[in-house]
PyMOL Python script that loads the backbone (N, CA, C, O; Angstrom):
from pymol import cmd

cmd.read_pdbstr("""\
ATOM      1  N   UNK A   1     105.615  92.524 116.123  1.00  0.00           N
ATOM      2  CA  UNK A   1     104.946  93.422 117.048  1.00  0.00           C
ATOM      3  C   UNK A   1     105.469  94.828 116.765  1.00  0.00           C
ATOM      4  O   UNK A   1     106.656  94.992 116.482  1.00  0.00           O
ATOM      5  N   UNK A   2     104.623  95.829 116.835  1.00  0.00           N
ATOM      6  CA  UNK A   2     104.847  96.969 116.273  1.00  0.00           C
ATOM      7  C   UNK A   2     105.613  97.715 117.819  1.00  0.00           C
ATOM      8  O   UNK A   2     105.387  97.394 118.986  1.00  0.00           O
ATOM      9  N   UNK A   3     106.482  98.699 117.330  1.00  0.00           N
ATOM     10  CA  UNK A   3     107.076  99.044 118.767  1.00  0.00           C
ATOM     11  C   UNK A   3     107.703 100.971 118.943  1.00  0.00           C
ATOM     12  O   UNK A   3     108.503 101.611 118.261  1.00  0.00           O
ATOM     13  N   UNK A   4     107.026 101.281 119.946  1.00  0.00           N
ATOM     14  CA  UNK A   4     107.004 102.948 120.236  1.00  0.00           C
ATOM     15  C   UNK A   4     108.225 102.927 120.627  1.00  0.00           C
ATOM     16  O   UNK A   4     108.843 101.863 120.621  1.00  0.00           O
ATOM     17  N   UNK A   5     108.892 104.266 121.103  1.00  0.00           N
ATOM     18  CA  UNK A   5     109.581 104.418 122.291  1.00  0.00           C
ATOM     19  C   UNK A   5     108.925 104.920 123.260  1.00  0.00           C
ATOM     20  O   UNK A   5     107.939 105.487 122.789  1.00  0.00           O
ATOM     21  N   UNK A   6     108.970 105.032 124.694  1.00  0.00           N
ATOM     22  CA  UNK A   6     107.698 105.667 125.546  1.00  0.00           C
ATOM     23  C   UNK A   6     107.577 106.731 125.302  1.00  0.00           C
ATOM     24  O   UNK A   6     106.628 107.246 125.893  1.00  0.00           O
ATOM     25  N   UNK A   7     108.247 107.518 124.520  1.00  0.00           N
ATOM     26  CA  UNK A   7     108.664 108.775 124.546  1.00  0.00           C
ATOM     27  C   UNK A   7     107.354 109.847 123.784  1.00  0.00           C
ATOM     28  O   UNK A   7     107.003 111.017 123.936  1.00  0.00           O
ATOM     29  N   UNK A   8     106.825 108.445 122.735  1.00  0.00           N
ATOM     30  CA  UNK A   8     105.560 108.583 121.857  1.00  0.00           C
ATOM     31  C   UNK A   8     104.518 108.471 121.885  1.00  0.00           C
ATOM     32  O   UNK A   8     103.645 108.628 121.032  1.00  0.00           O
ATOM     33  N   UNK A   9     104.495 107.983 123.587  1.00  0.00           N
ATOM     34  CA  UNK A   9     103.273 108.045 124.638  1.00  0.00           C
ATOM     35  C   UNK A   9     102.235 109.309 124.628  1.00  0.00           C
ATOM     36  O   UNK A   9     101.030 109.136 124.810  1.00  0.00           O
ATOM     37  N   UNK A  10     102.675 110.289 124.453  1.00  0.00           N
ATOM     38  CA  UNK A  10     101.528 111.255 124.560  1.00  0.00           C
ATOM     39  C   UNK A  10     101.112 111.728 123.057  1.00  0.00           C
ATOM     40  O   UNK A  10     100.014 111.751 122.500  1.00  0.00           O
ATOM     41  N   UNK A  11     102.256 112.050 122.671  1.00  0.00           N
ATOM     42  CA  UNK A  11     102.537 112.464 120.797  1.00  0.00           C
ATOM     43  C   UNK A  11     101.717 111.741 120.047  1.00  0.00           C
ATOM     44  O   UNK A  11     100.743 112.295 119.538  1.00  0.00           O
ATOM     45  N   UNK A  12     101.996 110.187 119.815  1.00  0.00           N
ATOM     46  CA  UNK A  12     101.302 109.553 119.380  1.00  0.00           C
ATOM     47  C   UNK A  12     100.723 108.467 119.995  1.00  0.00           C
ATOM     48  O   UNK A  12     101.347 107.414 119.868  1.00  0.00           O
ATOM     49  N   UNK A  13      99.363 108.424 120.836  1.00  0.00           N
ATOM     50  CA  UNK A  13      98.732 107.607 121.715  1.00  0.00           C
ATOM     51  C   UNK A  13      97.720 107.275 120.671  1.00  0.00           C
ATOM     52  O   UNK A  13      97.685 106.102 120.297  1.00  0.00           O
ATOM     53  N   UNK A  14      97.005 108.014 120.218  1.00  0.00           N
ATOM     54  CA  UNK A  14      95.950 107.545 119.018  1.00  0.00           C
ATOM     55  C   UNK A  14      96.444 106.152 118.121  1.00  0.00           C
ATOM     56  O   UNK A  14      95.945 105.028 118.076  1.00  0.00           O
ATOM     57  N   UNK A  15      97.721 106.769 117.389  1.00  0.00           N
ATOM     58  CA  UNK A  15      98.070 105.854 116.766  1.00  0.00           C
ATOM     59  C   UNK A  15      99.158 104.952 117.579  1.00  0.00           C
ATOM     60  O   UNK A  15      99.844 104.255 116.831  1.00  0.00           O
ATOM     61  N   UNK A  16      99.448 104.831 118.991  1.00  0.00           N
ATOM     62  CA  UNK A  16      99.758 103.408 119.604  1.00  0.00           C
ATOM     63  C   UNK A  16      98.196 102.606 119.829  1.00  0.00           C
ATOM     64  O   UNK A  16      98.171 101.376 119.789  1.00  0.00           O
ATOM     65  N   UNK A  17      96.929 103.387 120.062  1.00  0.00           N
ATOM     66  CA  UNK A  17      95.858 102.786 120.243  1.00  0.00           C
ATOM     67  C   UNK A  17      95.407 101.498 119.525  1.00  0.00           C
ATOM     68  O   UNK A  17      94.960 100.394 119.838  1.00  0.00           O
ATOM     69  N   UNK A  18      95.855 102.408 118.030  1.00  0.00           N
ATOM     70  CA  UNK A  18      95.222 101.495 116.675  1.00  0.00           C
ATOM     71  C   UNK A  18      95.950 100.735 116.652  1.00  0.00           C
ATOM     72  O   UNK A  18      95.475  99.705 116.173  1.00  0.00           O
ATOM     73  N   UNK A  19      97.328 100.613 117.034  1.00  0.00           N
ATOM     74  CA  UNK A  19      98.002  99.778 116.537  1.00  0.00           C
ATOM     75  C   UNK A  19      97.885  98.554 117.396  1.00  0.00           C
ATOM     76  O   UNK A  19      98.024  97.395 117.005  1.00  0.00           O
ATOM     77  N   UNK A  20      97.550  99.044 118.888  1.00  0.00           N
ATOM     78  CA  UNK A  20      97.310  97.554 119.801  1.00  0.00           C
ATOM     79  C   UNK A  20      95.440  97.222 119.859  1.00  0.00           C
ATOM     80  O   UNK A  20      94.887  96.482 120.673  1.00  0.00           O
ATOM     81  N   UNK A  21      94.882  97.875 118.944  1.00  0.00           N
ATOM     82  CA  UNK A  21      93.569  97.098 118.491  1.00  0.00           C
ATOM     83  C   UNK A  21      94.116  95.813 117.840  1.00  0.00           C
ATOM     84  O   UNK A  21      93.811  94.680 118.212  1.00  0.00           O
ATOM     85  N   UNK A  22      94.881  96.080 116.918  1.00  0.00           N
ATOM     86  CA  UNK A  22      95.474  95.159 115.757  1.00  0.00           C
ATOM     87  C   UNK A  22      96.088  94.289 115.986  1.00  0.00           C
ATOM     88  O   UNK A  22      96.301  93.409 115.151  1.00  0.00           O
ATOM     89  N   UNK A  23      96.712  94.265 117.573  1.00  0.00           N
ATOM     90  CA  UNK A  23      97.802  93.371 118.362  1.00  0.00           C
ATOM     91  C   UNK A  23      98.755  94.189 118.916  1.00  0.00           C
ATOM     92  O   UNK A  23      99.045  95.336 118.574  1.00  0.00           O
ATOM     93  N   UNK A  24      99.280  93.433 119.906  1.00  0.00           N
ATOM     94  CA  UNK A  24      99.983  93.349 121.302  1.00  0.00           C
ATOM     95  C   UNK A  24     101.068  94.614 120.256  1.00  0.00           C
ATOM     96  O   UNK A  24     101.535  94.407 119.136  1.00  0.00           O
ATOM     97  N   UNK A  25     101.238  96.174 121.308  1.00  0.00           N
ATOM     98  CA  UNK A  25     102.363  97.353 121.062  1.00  0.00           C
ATOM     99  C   UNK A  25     103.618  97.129 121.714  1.00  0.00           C
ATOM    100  O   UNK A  25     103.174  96.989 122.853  1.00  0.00           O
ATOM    101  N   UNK A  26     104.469  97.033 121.800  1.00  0.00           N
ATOM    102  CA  UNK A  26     105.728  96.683 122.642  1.00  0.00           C
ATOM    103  C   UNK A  26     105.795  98.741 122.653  1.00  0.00           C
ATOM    104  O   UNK A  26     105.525  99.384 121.639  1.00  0.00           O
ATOM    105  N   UNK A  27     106.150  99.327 123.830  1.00  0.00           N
ATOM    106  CA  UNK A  27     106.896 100.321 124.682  1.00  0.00           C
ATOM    107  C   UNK A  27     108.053 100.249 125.021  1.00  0.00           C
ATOM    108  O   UNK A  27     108.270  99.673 126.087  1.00  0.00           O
ATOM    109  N   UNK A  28     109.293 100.841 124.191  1.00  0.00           N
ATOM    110  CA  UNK A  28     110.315 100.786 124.791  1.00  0.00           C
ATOM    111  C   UNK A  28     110.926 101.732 125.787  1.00  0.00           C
ATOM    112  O   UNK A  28     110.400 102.836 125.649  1.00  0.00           O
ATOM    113  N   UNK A  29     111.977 101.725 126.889  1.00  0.00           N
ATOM    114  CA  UNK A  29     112.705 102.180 127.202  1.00  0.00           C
ATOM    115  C   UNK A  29     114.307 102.247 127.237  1.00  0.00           C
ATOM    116  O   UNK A  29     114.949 101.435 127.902  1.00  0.00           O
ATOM    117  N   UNK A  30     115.099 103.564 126.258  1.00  0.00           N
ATOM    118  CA  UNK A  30     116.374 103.245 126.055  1.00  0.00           C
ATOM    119  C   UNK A  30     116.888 102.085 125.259  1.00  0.00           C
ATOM    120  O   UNK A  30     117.882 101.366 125.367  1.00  0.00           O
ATOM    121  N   UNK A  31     115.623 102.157 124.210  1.00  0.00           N
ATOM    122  CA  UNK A  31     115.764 101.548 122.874  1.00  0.00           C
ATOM    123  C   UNK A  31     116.029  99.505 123.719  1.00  0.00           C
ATOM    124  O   UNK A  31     116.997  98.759 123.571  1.00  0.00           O
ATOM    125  N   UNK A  32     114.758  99.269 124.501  1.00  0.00           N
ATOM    126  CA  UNK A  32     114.641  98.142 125.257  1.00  0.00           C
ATOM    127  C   UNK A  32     113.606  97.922 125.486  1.00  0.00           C
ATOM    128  O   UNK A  32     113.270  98.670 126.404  1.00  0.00           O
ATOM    129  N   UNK A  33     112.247  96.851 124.984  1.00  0.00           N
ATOM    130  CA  UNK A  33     110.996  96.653 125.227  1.00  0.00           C
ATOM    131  C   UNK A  33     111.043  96.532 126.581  1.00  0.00           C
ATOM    132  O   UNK A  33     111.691  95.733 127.257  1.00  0.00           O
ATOM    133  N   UNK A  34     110.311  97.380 126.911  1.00  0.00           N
ATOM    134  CA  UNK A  34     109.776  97.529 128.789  1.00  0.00           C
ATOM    135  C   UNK A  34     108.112  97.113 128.871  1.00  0.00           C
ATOM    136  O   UNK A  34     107.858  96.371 129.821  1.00  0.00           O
ATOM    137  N   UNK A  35     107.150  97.421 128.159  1.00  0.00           N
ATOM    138  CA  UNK A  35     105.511  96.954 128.127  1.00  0.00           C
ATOM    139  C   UNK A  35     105.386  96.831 127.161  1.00  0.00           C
ATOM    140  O   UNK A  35     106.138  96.995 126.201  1.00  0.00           O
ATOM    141  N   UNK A  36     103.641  96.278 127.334  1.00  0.00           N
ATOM    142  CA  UNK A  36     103.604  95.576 125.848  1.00  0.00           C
ATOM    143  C   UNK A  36     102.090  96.569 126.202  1.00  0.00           C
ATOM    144  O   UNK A  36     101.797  96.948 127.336  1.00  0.00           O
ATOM    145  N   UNK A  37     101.327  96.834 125.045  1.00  0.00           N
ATOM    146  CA  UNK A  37     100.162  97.594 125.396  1.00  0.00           C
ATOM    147  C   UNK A  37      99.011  96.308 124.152  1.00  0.00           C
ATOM    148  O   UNK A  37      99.375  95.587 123.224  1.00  0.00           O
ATOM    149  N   UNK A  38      97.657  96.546 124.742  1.00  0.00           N
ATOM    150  CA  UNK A  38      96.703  95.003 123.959  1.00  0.00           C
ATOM    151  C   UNK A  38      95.543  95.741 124.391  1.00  0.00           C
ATOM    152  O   UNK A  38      95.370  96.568 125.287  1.00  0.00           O
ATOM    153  N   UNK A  39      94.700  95.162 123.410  1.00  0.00           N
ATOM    154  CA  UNK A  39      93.056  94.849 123.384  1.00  0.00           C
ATOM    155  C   UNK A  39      93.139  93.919 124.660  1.00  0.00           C
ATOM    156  O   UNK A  39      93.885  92.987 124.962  1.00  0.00           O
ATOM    157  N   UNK A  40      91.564  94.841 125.592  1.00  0.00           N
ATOM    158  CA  UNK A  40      91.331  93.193 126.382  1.00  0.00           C
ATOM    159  C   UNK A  40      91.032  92.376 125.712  1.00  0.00           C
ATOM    160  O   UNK A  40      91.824  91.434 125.724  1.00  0.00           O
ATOM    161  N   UNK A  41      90.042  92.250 124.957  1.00  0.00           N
ATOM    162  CA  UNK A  41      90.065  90.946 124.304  1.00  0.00           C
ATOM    163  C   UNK A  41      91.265  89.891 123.872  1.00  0.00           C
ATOM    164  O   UNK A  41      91.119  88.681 123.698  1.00  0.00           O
ATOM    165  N   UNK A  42      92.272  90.519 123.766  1.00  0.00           N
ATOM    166  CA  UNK A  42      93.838  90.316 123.416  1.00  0.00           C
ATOM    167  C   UNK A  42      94.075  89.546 125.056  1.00  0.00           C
ATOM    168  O   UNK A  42      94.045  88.320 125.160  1.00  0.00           O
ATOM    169  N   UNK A  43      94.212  90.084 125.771  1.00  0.00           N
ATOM    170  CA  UNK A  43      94.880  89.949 126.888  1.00  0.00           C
ATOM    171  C   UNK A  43      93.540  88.621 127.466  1.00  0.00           C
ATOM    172  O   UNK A  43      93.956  87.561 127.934  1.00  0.00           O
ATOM    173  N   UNK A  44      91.941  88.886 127.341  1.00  0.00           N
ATOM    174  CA  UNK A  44      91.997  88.171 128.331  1.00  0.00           C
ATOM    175  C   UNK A  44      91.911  86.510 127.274  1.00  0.00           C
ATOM    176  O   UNK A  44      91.661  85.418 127.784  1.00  0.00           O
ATOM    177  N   UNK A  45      92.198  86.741 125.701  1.00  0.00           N
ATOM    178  CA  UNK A  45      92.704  85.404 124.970  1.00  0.00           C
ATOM    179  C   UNK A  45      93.800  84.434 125.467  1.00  0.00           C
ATOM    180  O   UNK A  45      93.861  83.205 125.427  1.00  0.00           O
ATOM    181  N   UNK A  46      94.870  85.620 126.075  1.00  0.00           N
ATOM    182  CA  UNK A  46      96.124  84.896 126.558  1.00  0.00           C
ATOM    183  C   UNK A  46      95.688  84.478 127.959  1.00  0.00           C
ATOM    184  O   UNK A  46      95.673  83.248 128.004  1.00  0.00           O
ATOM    185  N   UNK A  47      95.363  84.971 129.006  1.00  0.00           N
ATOM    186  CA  UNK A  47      94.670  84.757 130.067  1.00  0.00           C
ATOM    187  C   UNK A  47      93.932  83.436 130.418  1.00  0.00           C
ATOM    188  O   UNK A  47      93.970  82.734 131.429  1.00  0.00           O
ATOM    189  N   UNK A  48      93.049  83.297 128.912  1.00  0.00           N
ATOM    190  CA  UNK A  48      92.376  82.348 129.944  1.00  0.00           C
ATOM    191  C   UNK A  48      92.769  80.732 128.938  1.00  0.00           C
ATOM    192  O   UNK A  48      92.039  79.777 129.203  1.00  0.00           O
ATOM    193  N   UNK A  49      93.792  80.528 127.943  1.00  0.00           N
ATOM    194  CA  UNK A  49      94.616  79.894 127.688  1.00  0.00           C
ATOM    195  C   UNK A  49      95.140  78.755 128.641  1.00  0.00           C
ATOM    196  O   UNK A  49      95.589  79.270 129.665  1.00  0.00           O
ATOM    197  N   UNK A  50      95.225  77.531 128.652  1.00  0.00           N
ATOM    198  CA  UNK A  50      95.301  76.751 129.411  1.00  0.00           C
ATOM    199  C   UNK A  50      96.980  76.544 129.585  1.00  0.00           C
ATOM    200  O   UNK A  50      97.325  76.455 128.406  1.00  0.00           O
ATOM    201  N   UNK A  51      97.725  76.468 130.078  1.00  0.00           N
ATOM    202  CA  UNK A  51      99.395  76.733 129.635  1.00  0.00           C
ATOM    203  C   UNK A  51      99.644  74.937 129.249  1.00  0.00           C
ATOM    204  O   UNK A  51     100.361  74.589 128.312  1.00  0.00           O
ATOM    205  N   UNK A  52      98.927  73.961 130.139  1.00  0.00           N
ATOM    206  CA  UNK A  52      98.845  72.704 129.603  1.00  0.00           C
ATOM    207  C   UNK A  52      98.778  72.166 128.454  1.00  0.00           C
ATOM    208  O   UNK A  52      99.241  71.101 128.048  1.00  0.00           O
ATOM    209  N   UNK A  53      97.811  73.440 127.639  1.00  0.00           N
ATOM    210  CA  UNK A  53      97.014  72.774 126.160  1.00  0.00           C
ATOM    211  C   UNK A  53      97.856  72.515 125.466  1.00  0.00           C
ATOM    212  O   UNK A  53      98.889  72.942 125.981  1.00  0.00           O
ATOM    213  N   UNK A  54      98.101  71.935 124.341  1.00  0.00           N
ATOM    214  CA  UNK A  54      99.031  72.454 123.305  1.00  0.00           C
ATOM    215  C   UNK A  54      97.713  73.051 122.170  1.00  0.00           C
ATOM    216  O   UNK A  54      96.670  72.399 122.216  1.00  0.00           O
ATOM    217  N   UNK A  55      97.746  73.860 121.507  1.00  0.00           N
ATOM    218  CA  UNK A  55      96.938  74.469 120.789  1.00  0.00           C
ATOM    219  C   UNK A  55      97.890  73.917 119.538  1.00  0.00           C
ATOM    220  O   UNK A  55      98.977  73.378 119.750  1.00  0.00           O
ATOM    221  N   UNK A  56      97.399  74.099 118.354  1.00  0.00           N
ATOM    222  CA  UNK A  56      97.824  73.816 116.722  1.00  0.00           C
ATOM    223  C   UNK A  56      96.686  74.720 116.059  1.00  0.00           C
ATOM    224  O   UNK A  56      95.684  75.295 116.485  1.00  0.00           O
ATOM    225  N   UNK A  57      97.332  74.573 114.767  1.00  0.00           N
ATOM    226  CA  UNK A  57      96.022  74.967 113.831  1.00  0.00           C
ATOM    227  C   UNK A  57      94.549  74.446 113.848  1.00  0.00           C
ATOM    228  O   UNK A  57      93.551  75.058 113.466  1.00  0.00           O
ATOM    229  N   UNK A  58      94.613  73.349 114.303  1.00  0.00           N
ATOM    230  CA  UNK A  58      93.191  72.931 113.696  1.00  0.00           C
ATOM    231  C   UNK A  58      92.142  72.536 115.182  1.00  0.00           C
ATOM    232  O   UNK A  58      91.034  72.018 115.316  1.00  0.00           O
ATOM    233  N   UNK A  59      93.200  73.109 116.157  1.00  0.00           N
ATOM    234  CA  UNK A  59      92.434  73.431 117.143  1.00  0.00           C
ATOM    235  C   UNK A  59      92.132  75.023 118.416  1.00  0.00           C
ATOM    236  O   UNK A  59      91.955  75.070 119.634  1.00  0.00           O
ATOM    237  N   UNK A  60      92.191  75.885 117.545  1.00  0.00           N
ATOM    238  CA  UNK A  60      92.340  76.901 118.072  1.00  0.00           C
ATOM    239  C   UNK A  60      91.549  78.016 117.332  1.00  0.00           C
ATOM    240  O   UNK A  60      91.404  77.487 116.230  1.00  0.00           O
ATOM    241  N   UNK A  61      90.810  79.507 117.238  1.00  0.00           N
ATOM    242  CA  UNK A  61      89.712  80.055 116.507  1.00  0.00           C
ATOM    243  C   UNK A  61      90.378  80.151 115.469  1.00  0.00           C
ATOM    244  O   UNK A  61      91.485  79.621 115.382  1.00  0.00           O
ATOM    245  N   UNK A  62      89.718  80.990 114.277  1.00  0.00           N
ATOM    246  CA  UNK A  62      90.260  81.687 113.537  1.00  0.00           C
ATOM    247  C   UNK A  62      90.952  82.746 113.324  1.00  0.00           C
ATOM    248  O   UNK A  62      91.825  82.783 112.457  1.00  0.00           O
ATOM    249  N   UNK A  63      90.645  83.772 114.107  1.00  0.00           N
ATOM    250  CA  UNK A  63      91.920  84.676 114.645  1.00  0.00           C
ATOM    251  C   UNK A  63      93.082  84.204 114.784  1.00  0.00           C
ATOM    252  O   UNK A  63      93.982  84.356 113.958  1.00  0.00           O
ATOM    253  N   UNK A  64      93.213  83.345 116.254  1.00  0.00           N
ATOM    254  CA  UNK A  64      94.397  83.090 116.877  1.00  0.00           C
ATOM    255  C   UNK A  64      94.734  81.891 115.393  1.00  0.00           C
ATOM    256  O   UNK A  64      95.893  82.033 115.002  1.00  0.00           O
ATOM    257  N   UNK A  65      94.275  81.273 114.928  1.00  0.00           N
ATOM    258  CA  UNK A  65      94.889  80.954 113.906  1.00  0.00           C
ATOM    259  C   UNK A  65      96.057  81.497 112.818  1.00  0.00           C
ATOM    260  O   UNK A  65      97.132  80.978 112.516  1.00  0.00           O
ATOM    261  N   UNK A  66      95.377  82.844 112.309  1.00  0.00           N
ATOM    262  CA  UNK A  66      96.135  83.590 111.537  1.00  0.00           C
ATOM    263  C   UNK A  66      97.219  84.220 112.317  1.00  0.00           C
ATOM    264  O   UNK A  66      98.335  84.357 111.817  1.00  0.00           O
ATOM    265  N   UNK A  67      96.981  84.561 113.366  1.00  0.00           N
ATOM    266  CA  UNK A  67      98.144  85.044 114.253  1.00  0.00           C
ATOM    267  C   UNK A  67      99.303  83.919 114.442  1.00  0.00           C
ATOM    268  O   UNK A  67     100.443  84.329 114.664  1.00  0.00           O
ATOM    269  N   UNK A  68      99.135  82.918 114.386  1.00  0.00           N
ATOM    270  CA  UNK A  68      99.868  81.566 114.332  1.00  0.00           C
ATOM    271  C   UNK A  68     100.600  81.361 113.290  1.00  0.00           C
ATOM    272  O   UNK A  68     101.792  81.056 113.282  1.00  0.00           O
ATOM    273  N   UNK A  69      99.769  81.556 112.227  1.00  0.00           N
ATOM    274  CA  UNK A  69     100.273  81.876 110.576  1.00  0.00           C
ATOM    275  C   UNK A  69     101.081  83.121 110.196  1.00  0.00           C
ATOM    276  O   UNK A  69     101.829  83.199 109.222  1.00  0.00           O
ATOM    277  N   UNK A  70     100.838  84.056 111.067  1.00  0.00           N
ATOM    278  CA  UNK A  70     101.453  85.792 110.184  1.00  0.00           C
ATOM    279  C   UNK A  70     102.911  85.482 111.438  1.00  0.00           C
ATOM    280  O   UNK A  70     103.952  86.104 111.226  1.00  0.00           O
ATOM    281  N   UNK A  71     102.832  84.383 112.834  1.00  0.00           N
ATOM    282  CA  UNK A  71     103.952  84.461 113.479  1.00  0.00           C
ATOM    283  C   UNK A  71     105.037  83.404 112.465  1.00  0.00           C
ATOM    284  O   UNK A  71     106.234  83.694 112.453  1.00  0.00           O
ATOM    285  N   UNK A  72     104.730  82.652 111.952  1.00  0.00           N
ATOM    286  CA  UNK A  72     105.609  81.618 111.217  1.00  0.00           C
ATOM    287  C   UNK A  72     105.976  81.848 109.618  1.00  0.00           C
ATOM    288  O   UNK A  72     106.887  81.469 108.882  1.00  0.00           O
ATOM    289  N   UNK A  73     104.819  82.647 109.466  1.00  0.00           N
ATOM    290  CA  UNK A  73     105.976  83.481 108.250  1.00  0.00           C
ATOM    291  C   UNK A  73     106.796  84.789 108.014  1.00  0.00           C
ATOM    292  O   UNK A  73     107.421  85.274 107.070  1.00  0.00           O
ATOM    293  N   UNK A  74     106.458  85.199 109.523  1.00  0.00           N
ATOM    294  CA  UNK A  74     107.488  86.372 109.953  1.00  0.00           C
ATOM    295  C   UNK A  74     108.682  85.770 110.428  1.00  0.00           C
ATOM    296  O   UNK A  74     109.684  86.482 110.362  1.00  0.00           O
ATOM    297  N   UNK A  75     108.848  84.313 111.019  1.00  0.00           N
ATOM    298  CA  UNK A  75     110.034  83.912 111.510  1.00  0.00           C
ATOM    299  C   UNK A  75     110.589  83.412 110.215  1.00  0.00           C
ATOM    300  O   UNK A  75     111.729  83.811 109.976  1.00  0.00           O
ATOM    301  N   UNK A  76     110.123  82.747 109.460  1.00  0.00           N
ATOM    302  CA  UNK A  76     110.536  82.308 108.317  1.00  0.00           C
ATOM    303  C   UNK A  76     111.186  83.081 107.072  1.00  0.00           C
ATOM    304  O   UNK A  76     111.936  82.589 106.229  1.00  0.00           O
ATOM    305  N   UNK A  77     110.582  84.823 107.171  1.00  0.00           N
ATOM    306  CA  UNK A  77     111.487  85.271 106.456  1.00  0.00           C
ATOM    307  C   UNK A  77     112.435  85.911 107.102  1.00  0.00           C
ATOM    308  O   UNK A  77     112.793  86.967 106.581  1.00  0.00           O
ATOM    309  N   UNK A  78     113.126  85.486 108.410  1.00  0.00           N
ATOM    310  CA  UNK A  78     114.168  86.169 108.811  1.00  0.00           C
ATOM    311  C   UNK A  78     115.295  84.908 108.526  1.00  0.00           C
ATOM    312  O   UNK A  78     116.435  84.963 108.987  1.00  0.00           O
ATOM    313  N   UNK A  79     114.779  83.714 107.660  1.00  0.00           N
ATOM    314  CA  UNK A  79     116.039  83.032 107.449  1.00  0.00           C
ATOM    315  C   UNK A  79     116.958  83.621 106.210  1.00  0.00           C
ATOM    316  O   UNK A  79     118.047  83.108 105.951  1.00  0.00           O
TER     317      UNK A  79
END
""", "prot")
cmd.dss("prot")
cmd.show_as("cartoon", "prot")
cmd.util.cbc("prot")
cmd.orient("prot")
């Protein structure tokens, strides 16, 4: 997740815009994620998410797919 300080709130709002078209902006305060900034479409994906489901690959869109994929090989190269 890409991440401002709030401080870059006015300076650079354009480019926090683009960046939470693309996915969820984390806002920090005192170098500490305080908000997260999203596409509705983003937000109302998580929203209307069943917390019961278990979702996997081969049941979930294609988007949230790759987002599934770009999250497990971002964890994977922090080994």
């Amino acid at each position: 997740m890409r991440s401002f300080p709030s401080t870059d709130i006015t300076r650079k709002s354009g480019q926090i815009l683009d960046q939470a078209d693309r996915g969820p902006v984390s806002i920090t305060r005192y170098n500490r994620p305080r908000y997260v900034v999203m596409s509705v479409e983003y937000y109302e994906r998580l929203t209307h998410l069943n917390p019961r489901t278990v979702h996997t690959l081969d049941n979930v869109d294609p988007d949230m797919q790759q987002e599934m994929l770009d999250a497990i090989d971002k964890e994977l190269s922090r080994e």
